[in-house]
N, C-alpha and C positions, 0 to 999 in steps of 0.2 A: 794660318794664312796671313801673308802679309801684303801690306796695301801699297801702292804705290805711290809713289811721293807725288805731293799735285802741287802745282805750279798755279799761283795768284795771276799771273799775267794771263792766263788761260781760260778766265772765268770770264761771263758777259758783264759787262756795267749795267748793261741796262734793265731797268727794275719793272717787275709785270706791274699794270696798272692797276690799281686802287677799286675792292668791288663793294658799292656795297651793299649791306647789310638788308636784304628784301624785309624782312621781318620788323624794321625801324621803320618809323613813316619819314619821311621828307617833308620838306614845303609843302607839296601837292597832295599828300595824303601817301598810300602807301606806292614806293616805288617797285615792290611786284605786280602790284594790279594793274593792266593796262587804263590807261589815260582814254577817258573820253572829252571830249570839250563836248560844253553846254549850247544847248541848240537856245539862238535869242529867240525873243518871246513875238509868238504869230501876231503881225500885224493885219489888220485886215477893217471892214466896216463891223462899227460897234453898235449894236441893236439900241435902241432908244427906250429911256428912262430905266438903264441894267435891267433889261428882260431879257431873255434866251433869246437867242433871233427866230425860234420857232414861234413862239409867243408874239414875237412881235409881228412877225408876216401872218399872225391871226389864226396860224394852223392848229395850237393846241390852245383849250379852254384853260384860262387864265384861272376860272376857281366854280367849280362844281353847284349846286343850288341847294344839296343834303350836306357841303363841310359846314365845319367846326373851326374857326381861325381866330384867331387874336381878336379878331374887327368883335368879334360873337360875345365876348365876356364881359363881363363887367371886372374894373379892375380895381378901381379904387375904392377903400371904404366909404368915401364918401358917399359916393353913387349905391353903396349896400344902403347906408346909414338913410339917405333921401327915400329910398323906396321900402323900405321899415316902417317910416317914419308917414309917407305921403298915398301909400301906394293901398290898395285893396289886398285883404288878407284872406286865405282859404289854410285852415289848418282841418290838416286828415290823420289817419291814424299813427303814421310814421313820419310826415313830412309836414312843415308849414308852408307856403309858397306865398310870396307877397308879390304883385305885377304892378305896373305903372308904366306911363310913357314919359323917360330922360329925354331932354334934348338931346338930340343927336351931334355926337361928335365930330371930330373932322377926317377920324380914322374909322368912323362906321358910314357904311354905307346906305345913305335913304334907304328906309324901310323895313331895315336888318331887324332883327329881334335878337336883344341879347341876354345872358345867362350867365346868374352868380351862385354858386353853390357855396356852402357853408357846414361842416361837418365838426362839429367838433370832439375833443380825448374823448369825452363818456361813451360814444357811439362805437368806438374800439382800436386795437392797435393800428401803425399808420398803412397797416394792410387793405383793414376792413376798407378804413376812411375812404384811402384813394379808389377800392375798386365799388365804393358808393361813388364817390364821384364819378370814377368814370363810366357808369351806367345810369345818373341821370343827365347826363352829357349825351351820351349818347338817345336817350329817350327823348331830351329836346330833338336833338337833331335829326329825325326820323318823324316825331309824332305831336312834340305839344307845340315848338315855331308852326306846322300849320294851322293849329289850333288859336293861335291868336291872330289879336290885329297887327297890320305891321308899325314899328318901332314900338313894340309895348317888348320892356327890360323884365325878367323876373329875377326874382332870388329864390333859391330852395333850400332852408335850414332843414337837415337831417335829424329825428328826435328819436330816441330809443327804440331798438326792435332795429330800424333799415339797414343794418349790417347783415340780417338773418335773410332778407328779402331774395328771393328770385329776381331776376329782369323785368320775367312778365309782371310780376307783381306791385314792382316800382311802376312799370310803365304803365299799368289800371290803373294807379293810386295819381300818378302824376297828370294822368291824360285828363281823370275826372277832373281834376283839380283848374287845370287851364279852363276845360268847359264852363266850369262853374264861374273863371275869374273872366270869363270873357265877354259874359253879357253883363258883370258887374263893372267891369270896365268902360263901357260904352255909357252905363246910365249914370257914373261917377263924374259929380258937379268938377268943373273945371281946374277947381285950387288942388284937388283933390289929386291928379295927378301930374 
């Protein structure tokens, strides 16, 4: 088969246009994926002191009377160390609990009662620990804060054996333990707490 002779003047000059490459990203990110432009940011009225605006028109309860919040803890040692040190002691078979009335803070709220737990290695890996802790946290916050007076702080040192404990069992041991510290609270001379 023979081809025919082809003549250069015959051919187009002009060159297909330049595609590119969907799989390379561009400037914009990738040039196969459609382009969306970003929607600018809702303006509108902004509820007062950063609360929901649900919160702030009063419709949803800002903080329940049975939570557990930051305001509730005891955070600093120091405040451990002051009620160790000042505070009435109740020691039971598993737990120590020492109470006392802190000044109150300026992130607690008149008449809060608040809650330091203290668990330490011998009581067991940091499984046990935490799910001590968070079952006399939880025990405050259902049964021994009614049990005291308001602003009285506790602490609860964990002593061998309360990793073994049931709920119910922390909760008898700790509930007595507030009863007991609550009428010693009241007749405790004033340095005293």
């Amino acid at each position: 088969m023979k081809l025919a002779p082809c003549n250069e003047k015959d051919l187009s000059t002009s060159q297909p246009p330049s595609q590119t490459n969907p799989w390379i990203p561009g400037t914009d990110g990738h040039a196969g994926r459609p382009q969306y432009t970003q929607a600018p940011p809702r303006e509108g009225p902004h509820a007062p002191g950063n609360l929901d605006p649900s919160q702030a028109a009063g419709l949803a309860s800002v903080r329940a009377q049975l939570s557990f919040a930051a305001a509730d803890r005891l955070h600093r040692s120091a405040e451990f160390l002051r009620l160790q040190r000042n505070g009435v002691r109740f020691q039971g078979p598993h737990f120590v609990v020492y109470a006392g009335n802190l000044a109150a803070s300026s992130e607690n709220e008149p008449g809060r009662s608040r809650l330091g737990v203290t668990v330490s290695r011998r009581i067991g890996n940091a499984v046990a620990r935490n799910r001590v802790k968070r079952r006399v946290r939880e025990c405050f916050r259902k049964a021994i804060r009614a049990e005291l007076p308001p602003q009285t702080s506790i602490v609860v040192i964990a002593r061998a054996g309360a990793a073994s404990l049931k709920s119910p069992a922390i909760n008898d041991e700790l509930v007595m333990a507030a009863r007991n510290l609550r009428g010693r609270i009241a007749s405790a001379p004033a340095g005293r707490n």
